[in-house]
Structure formats: C-alpha cells, structure tokens
C-alpha positions as YAML, in Angstrom:
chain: A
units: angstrom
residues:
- id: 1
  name: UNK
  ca: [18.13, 8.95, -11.35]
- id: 2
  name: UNK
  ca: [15.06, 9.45, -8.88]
- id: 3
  name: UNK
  ca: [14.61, 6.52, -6.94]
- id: 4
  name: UNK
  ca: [11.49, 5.26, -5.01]
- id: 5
  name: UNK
  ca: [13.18, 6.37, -1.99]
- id: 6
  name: UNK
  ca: [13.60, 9.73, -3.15]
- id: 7
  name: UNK
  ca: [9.47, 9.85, -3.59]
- id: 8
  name: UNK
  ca: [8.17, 8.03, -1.15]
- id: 9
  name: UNK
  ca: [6.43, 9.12, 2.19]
- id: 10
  name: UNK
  ca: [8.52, 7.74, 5.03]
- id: 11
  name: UNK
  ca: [7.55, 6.65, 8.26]
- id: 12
  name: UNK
  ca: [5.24, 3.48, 7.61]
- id: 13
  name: UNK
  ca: [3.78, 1.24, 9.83]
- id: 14
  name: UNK
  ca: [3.26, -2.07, 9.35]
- id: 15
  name: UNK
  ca: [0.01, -4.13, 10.79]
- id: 16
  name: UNK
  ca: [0.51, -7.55, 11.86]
- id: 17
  name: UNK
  ca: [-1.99, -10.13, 10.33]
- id: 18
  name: UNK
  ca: [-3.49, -11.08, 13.50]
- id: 19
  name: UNK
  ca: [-5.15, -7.54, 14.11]
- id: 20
  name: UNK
  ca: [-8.58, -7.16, 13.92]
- id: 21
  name: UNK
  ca: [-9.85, -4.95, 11.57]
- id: 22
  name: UNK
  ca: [-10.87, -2.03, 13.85]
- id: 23
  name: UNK
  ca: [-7.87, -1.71, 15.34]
- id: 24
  name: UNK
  ca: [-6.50, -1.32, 11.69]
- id: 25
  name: UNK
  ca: [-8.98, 1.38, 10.85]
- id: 26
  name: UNK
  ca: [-8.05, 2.88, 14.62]
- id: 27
  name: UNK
  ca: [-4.15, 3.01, 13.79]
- id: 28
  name: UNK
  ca: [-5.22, 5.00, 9.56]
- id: 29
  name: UNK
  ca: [-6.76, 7.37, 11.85]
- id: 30
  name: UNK
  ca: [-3.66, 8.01, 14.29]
- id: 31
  name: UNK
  ca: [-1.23, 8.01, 10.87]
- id: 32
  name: UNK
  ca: [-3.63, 9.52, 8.37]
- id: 33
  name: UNK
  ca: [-3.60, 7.04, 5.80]
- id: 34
  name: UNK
  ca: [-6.02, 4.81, 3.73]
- id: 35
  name: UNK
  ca: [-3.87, 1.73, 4.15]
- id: 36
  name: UNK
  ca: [-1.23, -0.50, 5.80]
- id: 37
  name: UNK
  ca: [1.01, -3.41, 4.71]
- id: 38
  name: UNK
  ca: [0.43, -6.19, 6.76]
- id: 39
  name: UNK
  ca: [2.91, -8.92, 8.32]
- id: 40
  name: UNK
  ca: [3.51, -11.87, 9.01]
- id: 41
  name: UNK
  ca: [4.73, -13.70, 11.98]
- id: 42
  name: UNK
  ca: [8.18, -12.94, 10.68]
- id: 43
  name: UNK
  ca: [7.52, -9.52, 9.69]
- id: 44
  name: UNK
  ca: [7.38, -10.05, 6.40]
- id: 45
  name: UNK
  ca: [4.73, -8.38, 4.29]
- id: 46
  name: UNK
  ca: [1.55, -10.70, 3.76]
- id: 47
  name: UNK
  ca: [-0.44, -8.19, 1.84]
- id: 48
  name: UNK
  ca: [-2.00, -4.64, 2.47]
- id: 49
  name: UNK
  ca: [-5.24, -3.28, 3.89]
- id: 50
  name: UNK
  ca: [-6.99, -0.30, 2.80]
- id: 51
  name: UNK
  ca: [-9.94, 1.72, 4.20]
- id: 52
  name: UNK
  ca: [-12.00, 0.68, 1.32]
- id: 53
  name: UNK
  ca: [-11.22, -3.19, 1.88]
- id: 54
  name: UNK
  ca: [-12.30, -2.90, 5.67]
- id: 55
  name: UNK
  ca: [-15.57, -0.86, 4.23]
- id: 56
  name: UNK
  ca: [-16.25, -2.99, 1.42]
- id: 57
  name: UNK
  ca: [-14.83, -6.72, 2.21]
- id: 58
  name: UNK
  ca: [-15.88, -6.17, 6.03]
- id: 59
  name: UNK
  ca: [-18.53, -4.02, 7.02]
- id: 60
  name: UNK
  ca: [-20.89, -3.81, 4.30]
- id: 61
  name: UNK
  ca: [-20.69, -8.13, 4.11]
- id: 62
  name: UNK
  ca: [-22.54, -8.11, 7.46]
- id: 63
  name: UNK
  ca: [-18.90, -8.87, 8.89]
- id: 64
  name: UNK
  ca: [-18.30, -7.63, 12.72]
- id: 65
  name: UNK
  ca: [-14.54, -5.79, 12.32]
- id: 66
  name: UNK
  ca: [-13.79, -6.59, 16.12]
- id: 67
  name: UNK
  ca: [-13.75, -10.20, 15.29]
- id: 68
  name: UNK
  ca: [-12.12, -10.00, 11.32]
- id: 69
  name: UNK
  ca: [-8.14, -9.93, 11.04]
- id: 70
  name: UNK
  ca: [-6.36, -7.84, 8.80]
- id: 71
  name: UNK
  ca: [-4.60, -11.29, 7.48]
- id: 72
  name: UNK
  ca: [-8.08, -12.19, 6.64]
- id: 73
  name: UNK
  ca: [-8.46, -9.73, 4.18]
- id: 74
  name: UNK
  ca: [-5.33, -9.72, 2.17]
- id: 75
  name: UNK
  ca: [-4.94, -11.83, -1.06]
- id: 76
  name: UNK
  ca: [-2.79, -12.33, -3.55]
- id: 77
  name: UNK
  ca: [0.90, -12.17, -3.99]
- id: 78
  name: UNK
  ca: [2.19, -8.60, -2.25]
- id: 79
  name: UNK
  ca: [3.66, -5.76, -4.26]
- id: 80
  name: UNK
  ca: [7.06, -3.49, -3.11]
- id: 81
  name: UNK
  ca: [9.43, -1.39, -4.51]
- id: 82
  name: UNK
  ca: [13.04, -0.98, -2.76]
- id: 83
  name: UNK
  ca: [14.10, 2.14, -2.16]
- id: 84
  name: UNK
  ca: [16.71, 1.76, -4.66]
- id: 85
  name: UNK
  ca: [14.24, 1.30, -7.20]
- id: 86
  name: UNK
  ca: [13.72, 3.87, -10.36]
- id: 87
  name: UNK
  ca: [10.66, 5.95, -10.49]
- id: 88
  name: UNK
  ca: [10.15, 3.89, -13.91]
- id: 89
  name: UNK
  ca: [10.41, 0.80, -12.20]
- id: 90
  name: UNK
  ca: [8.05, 2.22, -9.74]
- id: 91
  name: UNK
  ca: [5.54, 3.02, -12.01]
- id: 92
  name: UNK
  ca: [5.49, -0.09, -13.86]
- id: 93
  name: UNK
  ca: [5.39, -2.51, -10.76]
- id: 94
  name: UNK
  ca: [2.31, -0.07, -9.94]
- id: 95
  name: UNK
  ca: [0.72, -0.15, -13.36]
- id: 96
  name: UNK
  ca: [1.18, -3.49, -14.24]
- id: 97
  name: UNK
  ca: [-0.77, -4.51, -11.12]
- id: 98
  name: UNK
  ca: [-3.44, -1.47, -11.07]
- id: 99
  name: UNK
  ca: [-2.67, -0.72, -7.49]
- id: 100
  name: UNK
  ca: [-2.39, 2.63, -6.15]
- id: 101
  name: UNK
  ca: [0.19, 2.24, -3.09]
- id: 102
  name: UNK
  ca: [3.34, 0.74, -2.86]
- id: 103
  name: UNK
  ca: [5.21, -0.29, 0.58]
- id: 104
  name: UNK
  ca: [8.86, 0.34, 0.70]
- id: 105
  name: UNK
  ca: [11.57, -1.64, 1.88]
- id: 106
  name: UNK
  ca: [15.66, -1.09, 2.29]
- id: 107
  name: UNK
  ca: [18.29, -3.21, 1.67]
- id: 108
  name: UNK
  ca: [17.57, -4.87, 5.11]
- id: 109
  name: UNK
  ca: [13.64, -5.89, 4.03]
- id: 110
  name: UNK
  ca: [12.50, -3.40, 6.71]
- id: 111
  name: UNK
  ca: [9.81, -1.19, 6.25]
- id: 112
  name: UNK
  ca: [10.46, 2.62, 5.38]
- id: 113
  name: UNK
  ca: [7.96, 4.23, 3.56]
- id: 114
  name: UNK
  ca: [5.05, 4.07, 0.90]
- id: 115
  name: UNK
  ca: [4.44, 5.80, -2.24]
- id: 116
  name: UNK
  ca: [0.90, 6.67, -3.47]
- id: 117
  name: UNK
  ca: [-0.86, 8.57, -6.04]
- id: 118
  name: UNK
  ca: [-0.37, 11.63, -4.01]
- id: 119
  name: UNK
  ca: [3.76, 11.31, -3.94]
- id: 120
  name: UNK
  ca: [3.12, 11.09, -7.69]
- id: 121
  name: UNK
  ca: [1.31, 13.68, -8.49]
- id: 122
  name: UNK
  ca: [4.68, 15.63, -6.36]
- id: 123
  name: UNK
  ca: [7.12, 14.22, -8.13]
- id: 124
  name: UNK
  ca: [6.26, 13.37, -11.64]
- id: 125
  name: UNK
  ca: [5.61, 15.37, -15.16]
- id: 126
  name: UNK
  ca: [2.00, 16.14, -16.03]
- id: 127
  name: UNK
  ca: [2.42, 13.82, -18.98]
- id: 128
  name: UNK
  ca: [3.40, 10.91, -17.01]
- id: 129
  name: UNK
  ca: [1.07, 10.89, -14.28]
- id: 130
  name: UNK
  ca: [-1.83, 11.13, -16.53]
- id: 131
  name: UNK
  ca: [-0.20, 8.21, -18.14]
- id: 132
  name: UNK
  ca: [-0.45, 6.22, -15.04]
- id: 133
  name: UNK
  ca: [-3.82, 7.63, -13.80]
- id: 134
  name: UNK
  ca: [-4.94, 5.99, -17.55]
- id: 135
  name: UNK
  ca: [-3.14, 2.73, -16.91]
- id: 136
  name: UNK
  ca: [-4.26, 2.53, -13.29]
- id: 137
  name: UNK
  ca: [-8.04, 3.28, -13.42]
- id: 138
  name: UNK
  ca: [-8.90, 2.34, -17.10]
- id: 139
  name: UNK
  ca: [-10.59, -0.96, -17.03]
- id: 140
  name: UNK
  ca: [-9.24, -3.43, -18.94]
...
C-alpha cells in the first residue's frame, strides 16, 4: 500500500501564527512553495496560508502585509494526513474538502512534509488524478 508518506514532499516548514504576512510570503520564496501550515503557540497546526490568500485576503483588501498575521488569515478547522495514511485516504480527505495541499504529520504530530497536486500528478494513474482534478475544481 502507498502511503502519504511515500508521496509527499518532505522538508516542510511550519509558520507560526504570529508572523506577519510578508515574512510568510519572504520564507515561500526561500522554500519555493505557494503555502505553509501555520501554528500555534503549541505548535500545533492552526490552519494554512497560501500565496493566493496573502494576494487575495491581504493585499488586494487595501490590507498592509507588514502589519497582518498569518493567524489572521486562517479559518476553519485544519486538514492533515499522517504519513501512515493511504493514498485513498489521501485523496478523499483532499476531495472531500476541495483543497489542494495537505500538511503531513508522524506519529509524534510533528511536521514532515506536504503533498500537493504536483506529488499527484507523480504518483498517481491518469484515471485517478483526473478524477480528483474533477472533484477538486468542479464547483459544486
């Protein structure tokens, strides 16, 4: 069985809430990515932040991102897979909540990877990753 471990992009890094916005779009630059989970005091994940949330929620609302947290910006109840997790499992936690990246913790709760549409499209069958492109950006 392929787990999310086995597809996942290692190396993570989490943001802590309390970061302002820039510095989050500083630190996608440094690790080439288009977003970050985001922790908690305890270092537990709070949410995520994506380029397109700093762009959309931030910047073009008149907002200065020097003075906006990344805490600010997440909502909702946060999403993970463990790395034991199937692929299926995987896909449905991703599905079922239309998001297109997924943190990844270990049996510890740390941090250890993420999986996006790009690990996907590496490690899944044609069939299946149109499935989930369908599922993903149909609307509802």
């Amino acid at each position: 069985m392929t787990t999310a471990g086995d597809i996942m992009s290692p190396g993570a890094q989490w943001i802590p809430a309390t970061e302002t916005l820039d510095r989050a779009a500083q630190l996608m630059r440094e690790l080439d990515v288009g977003a970050l989970p985001v922790s908690d005091v305890n270092e537990r994940m709070c949410g995520i932040v994506t380029d397109r949330d700093i762009v959309v929620e931030c910047v073009a609302a008149g907002h200065d991102p020097s003075r906006v947290t990344a805490g600010d910006l997440c909502e909702g109840t946060p999403r993970w897979a463990r790395t034991s997790d199937s692929v299926e499992d995987v896909l449905h936690e991703m599905e079922g909540h239309r998001i297109r990246r997924l943190p990844v913790i270990d049996e510890n709760k740390q941090l250890v990877g993420m999986i996006s549409e790009a690990d996907l499209a590496r490690h899944l069958p044609e069939h299946q990753l149109a499935e989930f492109v369908e599922r993903v950006y149909s609307t509802p």
